[in-house]
SEROGU-980266 format. One line per 2 residues: number of its first residue (from 1); their letters; for each residue x, z, y of C-alpha. Coordinates in pm, 1 decimal, decimal comma, m for minus. Example, Ala and Ser with C-alpha at 12.3 -4.5 7.8 and 13.67 -1.06 7.14 Angstrom:
BEGIN
1	as	1230,0/780,0/m450,0  1367,0/714,0/m106,0
***
This chain:
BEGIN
1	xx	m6800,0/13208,3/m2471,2  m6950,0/13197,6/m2808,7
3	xx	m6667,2/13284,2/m3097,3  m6742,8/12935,0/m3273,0
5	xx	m6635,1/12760,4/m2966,3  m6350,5/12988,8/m2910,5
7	xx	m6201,0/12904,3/m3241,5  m6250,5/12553,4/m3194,6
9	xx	m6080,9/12597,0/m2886,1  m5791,6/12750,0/m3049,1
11	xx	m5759,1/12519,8/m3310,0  m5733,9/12233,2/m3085,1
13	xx	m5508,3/12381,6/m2870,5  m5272,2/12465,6/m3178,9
15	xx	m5252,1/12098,5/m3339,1  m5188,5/12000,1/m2912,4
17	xx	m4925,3/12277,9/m2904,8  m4764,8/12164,0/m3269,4
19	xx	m4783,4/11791,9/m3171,1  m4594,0/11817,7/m2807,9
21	xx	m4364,3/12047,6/m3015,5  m4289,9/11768,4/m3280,7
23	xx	m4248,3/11573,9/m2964,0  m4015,5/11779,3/m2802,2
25	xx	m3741,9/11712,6/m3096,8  m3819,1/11384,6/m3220,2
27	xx	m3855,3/11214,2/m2899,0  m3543,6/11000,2/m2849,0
29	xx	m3567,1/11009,7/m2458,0  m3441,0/11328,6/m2304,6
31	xx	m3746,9/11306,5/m2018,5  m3989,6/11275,9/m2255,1
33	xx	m3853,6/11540,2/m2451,6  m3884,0/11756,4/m2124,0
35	xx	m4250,5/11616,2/m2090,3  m4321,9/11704,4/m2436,7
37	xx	m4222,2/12088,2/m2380,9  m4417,5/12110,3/m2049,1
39	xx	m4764,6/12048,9/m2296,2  m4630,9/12251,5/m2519,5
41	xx	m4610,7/12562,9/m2284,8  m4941,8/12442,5/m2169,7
43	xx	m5083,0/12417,6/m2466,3  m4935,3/12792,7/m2558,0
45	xx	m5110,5/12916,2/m2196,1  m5459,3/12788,8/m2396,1
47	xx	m5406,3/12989,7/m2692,2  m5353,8/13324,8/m2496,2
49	xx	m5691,7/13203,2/m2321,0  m5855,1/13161,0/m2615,6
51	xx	m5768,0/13507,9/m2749,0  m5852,5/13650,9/m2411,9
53	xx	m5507,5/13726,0/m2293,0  m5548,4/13613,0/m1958,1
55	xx	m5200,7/13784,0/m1798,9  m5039,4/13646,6/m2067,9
57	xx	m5182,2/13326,0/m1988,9  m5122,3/13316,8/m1628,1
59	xx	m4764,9/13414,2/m1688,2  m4711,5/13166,6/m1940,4
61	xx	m4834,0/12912,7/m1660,7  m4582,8/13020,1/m1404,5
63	xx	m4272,2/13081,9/m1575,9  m4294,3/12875,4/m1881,2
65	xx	m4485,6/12559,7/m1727,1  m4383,1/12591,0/m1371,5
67	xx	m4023,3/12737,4/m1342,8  m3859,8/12683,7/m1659,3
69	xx	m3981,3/12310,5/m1676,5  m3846,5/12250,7/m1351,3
71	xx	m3548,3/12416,9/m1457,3  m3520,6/12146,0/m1760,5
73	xx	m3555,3/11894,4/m1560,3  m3301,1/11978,3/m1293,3
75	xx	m3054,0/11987,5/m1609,4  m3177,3/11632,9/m1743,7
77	xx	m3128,2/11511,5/m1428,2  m2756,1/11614,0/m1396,1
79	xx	m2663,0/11529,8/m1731,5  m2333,9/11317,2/m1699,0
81	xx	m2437,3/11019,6/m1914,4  m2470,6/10648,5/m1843,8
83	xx	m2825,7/10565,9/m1917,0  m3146,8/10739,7/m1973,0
85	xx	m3157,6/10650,4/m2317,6  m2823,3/10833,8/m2419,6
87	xx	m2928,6/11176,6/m2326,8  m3093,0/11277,3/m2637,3
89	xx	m2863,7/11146,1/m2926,0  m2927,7/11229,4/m3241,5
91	xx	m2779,5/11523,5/m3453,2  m2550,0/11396,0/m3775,8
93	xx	m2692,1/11738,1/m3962,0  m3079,3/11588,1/m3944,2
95	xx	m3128,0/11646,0/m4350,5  m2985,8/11989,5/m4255,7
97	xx	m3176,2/12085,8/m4034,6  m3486,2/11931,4/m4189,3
99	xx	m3395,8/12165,3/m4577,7  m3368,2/12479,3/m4317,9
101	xx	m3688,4/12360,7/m4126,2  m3882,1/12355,0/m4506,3
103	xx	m3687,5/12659,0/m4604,5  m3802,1/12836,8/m4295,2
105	xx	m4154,6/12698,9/m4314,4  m4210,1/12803,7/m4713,4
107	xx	m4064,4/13175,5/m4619,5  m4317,9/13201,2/m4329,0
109	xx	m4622,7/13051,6/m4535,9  m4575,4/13304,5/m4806,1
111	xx	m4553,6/13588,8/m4566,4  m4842,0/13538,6/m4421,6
113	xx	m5013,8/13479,8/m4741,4  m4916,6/13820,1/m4859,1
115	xx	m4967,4/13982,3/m4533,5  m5294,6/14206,4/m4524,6
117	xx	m5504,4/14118,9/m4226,0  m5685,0/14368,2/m4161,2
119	xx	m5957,4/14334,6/m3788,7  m5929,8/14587,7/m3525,0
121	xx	m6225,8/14775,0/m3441,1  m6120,0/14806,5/m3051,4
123	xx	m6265,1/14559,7/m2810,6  m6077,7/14348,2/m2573,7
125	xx	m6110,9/14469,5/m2191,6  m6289,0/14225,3/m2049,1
127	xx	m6051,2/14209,7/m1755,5  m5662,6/14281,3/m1840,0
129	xx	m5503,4/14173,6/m1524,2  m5667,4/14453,5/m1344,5
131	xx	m5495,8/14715,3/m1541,9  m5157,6/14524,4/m1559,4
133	xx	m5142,6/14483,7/m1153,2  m5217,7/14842,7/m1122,4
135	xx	m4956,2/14955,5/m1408,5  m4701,1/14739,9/m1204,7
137	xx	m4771,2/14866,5/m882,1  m4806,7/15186,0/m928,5
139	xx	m4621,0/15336,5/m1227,8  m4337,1/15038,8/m1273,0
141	xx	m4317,8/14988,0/m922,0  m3958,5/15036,6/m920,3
143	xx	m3867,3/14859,0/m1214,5  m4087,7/14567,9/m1019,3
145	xx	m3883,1/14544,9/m755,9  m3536,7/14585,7/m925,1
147	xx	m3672,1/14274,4/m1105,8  m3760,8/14069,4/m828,7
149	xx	m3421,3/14186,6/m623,9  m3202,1/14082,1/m938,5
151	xx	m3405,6/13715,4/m984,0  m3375,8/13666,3/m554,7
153	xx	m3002,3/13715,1/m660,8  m2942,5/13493,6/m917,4
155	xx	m3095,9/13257,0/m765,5  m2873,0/13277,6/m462,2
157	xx	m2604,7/13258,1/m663,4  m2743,5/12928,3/m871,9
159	xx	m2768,4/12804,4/m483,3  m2382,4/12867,8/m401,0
161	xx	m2290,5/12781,0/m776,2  m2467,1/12416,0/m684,1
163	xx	m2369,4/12387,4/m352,0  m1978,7/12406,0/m431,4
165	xx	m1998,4/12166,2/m753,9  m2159,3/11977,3/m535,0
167	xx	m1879,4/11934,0/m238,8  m1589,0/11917,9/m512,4
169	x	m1691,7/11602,5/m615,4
***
């Protein structure tokens, strides 16, 4: 793709990714908050695209958009609240959290302001899952499947964990 579409592409994506973000902590229903963060990992997945990170962007699909959502929403659906409506109460420490939010947002503008960007002169592979898969299988391969074994097992154990809450009550 042309770069001028590419950034405006990226620049799209970023004001969706800000927006669902916004939406994530102002929305006063706990689903929609949930909703919210799904197009904001989305919208994350589009920026990797964008800068031709495609692993990155696959992975952000899976784990982020796929498992961890899911994972949210199992939780929002066994919070232990009445209605709907009273999952997502608001904080007492809003002004607080809205001076640190400025604070936070002033120390990071004037970072980057004085940062010196400076371009790389390396190109971008044009295919970086090829060299990733082959890194993984072949030199990490144990590390791999250490990771996989230890995820299969907490995931057992999230099973059993359930399972007994479950028949207590």
């Amino acid at each position: 793709m042309s770069e001028l579409v590419l950034t405006i592409a990226f620049y799209i994506l970023a004001l969706l990714t800000i927006s669902s973000a916004l939406g994530v902590v102002f929305c006063r229903n706990i689903v929609h908050s949930a909703l919210c963060l799904v197009v904001t990992f989305i919208g994350v997945a589009g920026i990797y695209f964008t800068l031709q990170a495609d692993y990155l962007a696959l992975t952000q699909i899976l784990v982020y958009g796929g498992a961890v959502s899911v994972l949210i929403v199992f939780a929002v659906m066994l919070i232990q609240r009445g209605t709907i409506k009273q999952t997502n109460l608001f904080s007492r420490h809003i002004i607080t959290a809205g001076v640190i939010a400025i604070a936070m947002l002033i120390v990071i503008v004037r970072i980057l302001l004085l940062q010196q960007w400076t371009l790389s002169t390396r190109s971008v592979p044009e295919e970086t899952i090829t060299g990733i898969a082959k890194l993984m299988l072949t030199r990490y391969a144990i590390s791999f499947e250490i990771t996989a074994v230890l995820l299969l097992v907490a995931m057992i154990a999230a099973i059993v964990i359930g399972k007994e809450v479950k028949e207590s009550k």
